[in-house]
C-alpha positions in Angstrom: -120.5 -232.8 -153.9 -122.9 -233.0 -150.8 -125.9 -230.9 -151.2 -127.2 -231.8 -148.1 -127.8 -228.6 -145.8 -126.4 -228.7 -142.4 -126.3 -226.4 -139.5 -129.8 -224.6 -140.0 -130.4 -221.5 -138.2 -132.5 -218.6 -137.9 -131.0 -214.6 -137.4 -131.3 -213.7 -134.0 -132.9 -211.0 -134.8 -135.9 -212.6 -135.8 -137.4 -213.5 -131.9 -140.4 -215.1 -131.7 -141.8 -214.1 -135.1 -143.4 -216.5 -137.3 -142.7 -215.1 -140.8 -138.4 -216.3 -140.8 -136.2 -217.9 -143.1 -133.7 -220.1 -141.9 -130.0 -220.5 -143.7 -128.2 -223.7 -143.6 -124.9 -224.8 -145.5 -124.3 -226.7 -147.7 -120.7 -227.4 -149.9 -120.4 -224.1 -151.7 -122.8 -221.8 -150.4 -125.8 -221.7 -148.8 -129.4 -223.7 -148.4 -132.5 -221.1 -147.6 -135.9 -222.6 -145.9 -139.3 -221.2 -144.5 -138.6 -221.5 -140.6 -142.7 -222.1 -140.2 -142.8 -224.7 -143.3 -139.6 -226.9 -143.3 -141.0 -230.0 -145.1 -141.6 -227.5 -148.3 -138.0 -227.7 -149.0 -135.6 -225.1 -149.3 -133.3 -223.3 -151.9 -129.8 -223.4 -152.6 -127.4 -220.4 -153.9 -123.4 -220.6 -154.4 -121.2 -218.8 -152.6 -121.1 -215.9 -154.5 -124.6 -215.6 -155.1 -125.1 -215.6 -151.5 -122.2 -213.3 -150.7 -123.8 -211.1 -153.7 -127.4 -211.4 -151.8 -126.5 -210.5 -148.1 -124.0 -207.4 -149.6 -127.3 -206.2 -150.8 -129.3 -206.5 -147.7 -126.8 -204.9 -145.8 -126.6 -201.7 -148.2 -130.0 -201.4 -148.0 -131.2 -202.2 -151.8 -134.6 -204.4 -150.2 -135.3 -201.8 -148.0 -139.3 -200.5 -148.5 
C-alpha cells in the first residue's frame, strides 16, 4: 500500500489566509499538512476516520 499523499490542496475557502491545512490522498483515506509548514510532515487518517472527521465539522460539533 502507497502511503504517499498525492493531490494536496487547500479549501477554497481559506483565501489568502496563513493559518490552513492542506488535505492530500493517499490509498485509503486521507494525508493532513500545515499549508505554511510543509516540510513538518503531515498526518494520515483512514477513510472512515476522515469521513467520521468532516461529518463532524459539517454538523457543527468544533464550532466555538
Amino acid at each position: 500500500m502507497t502511503r504517499e499523499p498525492t493531490g494536496w490542496r487547500k479549501s477554497s475557502r481559506s483565501h489568502q489566509q496563513t493559518a490552513c491545512v492542506e488535505v492530500g490522498r493517499v490509498d485509503d483515506g486521507a494525508a493532513v499538512r500545515d499549508s505554511k509548514d510543509r516540510e513538518a510532515g503531515y498526518f494520515t487518517t483512514t477513510a472512515h476516520q476522515w469521513q467520521l472527521f468532516v461529518s463532524a465539522v459539517k454538523a457543527g460539533r468544533f464550532d466555538g
